[in-house]
N, CA, C and O of each residue as an XYZ file, in Angstrom:
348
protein
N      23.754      4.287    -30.826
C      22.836      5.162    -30.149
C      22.516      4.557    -28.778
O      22.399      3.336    -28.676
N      22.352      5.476    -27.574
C      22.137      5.166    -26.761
C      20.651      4.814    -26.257
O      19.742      5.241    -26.969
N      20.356      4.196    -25.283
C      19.330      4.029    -24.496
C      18.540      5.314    -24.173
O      19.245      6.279    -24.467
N      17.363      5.688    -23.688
C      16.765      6.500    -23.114
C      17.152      6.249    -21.740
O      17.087      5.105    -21.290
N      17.569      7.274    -21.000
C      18.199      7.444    -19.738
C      16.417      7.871    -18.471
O      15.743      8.891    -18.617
N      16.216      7.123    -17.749
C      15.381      7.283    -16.895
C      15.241      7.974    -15.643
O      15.725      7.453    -14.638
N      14.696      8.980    -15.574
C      15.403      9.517    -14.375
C      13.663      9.476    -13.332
O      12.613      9.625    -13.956
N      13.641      9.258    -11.756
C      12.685      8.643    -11.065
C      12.602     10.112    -10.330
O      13.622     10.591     -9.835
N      11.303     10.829    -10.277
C      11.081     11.984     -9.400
C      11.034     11.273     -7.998
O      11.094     10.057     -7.821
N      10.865     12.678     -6.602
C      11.315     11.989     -5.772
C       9.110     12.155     -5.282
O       8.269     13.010     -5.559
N       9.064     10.968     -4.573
C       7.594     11.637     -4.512
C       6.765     12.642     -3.254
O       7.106     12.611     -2.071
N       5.801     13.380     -3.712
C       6.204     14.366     -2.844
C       5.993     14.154     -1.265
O       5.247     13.190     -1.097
N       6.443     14.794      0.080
C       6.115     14.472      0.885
C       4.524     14.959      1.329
O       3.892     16.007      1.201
N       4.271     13.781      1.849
C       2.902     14.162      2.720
C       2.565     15.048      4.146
O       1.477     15.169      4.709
N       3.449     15.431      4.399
C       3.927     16.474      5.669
C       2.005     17.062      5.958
O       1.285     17.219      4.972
N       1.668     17.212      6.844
C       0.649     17.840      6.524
C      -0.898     17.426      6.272
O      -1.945     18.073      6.230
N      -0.565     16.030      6.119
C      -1.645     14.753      5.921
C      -1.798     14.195      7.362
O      -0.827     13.610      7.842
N      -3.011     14.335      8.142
C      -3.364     13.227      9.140
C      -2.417     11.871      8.967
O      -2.085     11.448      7.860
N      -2.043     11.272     10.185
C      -1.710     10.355     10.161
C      -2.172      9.285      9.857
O      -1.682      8.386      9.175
N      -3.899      9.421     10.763
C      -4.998      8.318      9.964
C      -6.158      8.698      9.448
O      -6.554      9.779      9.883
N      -6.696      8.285      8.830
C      -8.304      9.263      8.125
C      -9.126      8.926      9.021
O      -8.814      7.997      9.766
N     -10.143      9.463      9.148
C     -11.309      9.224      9.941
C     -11.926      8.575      9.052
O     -11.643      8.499      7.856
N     -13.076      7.927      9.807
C     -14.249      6.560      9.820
C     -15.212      7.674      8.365
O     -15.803      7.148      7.422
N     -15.165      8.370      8.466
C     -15.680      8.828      6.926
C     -14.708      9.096      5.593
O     -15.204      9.137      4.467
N     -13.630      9.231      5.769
C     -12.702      9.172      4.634
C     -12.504      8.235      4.440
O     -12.552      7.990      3.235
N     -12.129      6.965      5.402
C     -12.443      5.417      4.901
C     -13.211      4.682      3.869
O     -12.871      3.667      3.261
N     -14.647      5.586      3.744
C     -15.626      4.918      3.150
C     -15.312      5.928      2.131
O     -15.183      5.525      0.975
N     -15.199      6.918      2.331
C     -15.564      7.890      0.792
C     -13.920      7.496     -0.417
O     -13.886      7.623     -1.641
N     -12.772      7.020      0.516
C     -11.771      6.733      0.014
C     -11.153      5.011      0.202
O     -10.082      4.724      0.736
N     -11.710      4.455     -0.130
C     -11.503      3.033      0.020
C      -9.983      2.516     -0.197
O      -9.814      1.553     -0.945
N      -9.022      3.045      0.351
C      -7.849      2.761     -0.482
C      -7.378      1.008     -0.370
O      -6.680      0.399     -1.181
N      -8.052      0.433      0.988
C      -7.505     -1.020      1.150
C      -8.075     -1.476     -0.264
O      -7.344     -1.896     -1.161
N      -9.449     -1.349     -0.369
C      -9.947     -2.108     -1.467
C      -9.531     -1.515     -2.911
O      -9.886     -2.175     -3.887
N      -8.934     -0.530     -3.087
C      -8.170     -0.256     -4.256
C      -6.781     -1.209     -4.457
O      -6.370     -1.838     -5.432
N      -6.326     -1.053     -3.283
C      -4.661     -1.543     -3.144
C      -5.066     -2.899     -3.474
O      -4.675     -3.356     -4.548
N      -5.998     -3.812     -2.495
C      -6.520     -5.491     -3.342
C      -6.386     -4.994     -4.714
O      -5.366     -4.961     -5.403
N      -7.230     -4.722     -4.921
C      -8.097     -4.607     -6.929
C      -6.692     -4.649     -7.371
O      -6.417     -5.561     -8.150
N      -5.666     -3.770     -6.997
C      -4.620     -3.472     -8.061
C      -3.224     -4.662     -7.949
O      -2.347     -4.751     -8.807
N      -3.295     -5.443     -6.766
C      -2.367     -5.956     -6.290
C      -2.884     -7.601     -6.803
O      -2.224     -8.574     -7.168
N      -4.240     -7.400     -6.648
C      -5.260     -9.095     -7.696
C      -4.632     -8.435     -9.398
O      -4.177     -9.175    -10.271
N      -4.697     -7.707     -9.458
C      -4.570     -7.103    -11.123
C      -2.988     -7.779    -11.776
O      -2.739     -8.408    -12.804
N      -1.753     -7.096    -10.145
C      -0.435     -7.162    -11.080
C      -0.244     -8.904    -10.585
O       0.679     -9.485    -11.157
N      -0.845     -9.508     -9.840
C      -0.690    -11.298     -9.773
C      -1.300    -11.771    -10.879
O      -1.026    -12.919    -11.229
N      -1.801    -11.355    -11.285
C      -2.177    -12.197    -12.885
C      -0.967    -11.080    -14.349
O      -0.502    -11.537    -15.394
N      -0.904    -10.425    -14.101
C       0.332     -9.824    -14.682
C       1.185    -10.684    -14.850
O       1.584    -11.252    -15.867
N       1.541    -10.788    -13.459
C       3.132    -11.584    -13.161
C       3.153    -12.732    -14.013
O       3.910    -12.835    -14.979
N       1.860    -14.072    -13.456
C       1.187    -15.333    -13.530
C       1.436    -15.423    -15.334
O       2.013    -16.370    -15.868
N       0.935    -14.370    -16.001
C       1.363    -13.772    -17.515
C       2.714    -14.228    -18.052
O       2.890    -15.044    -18.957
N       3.702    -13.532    -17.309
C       4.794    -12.915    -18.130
C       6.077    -14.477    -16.736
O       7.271    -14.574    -16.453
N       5.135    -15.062    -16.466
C       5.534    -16.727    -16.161
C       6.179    -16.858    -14.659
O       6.581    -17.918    -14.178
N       6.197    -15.833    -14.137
C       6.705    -15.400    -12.612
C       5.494    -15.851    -11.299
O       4.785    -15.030    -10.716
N       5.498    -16.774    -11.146
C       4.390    -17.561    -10.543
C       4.708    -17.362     -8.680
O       3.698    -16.968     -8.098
N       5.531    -17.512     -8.063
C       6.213    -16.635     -7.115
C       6.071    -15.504     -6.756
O       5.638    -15.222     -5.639
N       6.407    -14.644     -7.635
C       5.355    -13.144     -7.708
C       3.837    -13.030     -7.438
O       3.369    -12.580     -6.392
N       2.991    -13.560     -8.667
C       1.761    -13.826     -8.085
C       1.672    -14.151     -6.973
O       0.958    -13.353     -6.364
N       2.200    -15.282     -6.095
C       1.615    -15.877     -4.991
C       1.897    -14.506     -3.946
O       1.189    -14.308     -2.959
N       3.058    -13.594     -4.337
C       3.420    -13.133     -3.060
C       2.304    -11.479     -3.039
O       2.198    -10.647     -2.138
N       1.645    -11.525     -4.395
C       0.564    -10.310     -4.651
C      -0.726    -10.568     -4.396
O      -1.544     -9.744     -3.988
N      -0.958    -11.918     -4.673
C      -2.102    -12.928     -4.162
C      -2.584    -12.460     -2.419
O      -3.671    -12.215     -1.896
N      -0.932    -12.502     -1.831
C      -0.919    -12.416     -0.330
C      -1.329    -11.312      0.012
O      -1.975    -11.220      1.056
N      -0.942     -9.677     -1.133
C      -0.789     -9.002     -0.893
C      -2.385     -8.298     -0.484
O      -2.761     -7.637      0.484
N      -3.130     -8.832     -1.808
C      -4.433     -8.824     -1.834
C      -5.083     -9.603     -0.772
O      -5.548     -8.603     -0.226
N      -5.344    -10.206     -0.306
C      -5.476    -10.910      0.473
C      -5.602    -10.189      1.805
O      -6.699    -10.122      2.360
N      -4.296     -9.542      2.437
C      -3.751     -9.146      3.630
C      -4.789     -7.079      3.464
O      -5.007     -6.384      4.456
N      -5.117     -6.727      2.224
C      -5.720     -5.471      2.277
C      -7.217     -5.698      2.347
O      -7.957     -4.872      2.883
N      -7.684     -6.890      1.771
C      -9.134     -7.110      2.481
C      -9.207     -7.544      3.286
O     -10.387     -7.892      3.272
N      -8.656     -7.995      4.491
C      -9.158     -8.344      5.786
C      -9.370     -6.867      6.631
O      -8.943     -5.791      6.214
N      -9.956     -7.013      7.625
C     -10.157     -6.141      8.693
C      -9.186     -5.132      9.052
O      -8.088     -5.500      9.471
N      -9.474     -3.841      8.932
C      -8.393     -2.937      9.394
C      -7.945     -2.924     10.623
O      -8.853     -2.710     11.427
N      -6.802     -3.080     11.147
C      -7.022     -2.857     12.403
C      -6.786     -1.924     13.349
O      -5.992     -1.099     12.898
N      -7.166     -1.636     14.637
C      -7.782     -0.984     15.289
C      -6.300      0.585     15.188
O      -5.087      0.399     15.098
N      -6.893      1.700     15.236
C      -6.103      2.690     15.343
C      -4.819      2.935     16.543
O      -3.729      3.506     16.568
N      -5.593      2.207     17.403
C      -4.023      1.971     18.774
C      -3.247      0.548     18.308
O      -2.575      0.153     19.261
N      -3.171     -0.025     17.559
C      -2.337     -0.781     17.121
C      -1.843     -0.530     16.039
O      -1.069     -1.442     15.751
N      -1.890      0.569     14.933
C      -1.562      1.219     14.312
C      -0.507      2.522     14.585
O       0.159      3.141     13.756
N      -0.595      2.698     15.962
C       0.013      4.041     16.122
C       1.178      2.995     17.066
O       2.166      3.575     17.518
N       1.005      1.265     17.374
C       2.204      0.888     17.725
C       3.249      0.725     16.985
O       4.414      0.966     17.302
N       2.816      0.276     15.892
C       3.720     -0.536     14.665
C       4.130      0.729     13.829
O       4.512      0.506     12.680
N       4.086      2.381     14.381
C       4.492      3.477     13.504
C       5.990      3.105     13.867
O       6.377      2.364     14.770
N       6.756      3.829     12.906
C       8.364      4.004     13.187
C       8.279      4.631     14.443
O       7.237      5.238     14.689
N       9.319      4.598     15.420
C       9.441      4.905     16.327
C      10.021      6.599     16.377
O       9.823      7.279     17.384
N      10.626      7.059     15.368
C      10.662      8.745     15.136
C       8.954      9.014     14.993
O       8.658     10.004     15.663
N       8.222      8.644     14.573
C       6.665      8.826     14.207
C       6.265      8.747     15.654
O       6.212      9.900     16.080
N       5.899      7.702     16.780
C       5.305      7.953     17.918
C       5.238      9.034     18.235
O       6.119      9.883     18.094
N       3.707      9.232     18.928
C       3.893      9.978     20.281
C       4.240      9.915     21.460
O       4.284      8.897     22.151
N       4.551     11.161     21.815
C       5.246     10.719     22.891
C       4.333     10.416     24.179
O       3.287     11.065     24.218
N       4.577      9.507     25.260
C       3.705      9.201     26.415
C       3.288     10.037     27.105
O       2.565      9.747     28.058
């Protein structure tokens, strides 16, 4: 008997979504401090199942989503360059 065959949906696009939220969806949607919580969560996962490397690099990950957001014009540098606006 075979395996269960897995098949991965594709996820949907965000077309249609602001590029950045405003200074009130920030607070009402905390996603940096979700992405920590969950990224502290799978480093002790890893740390678990003996992958200590992993942790350190989720450790970072957490780490790098609670610091300071930064500023929205340095955000719209580091977009893909099909994403810019244009000058």
């Amino acid at each position: 008997m075979r395996g269960i065959a897995m098949t991965v949906q594709p996820i949907p696009s965000t077309t249609g979504y602001p590029a950045h939220a405003t200074e009130l969806e920030r607070r009402e949607f905390p996603v940096r401090e979700y992405i920590g919580a969950m990224a502290t969560e799978l480093a002790q996962m890893a740390r678990w199942d003996g992958d200590e490397v992993l942790g350190q690099l989720l450790d970072s990950a957490a780490a790098r989503a609670g610091e300071v957001r930064p500023s929205q014009a340095s955000d719209v540098a580091q977009e893909e360059p099909s994403r810019r606006r244009p000058a």
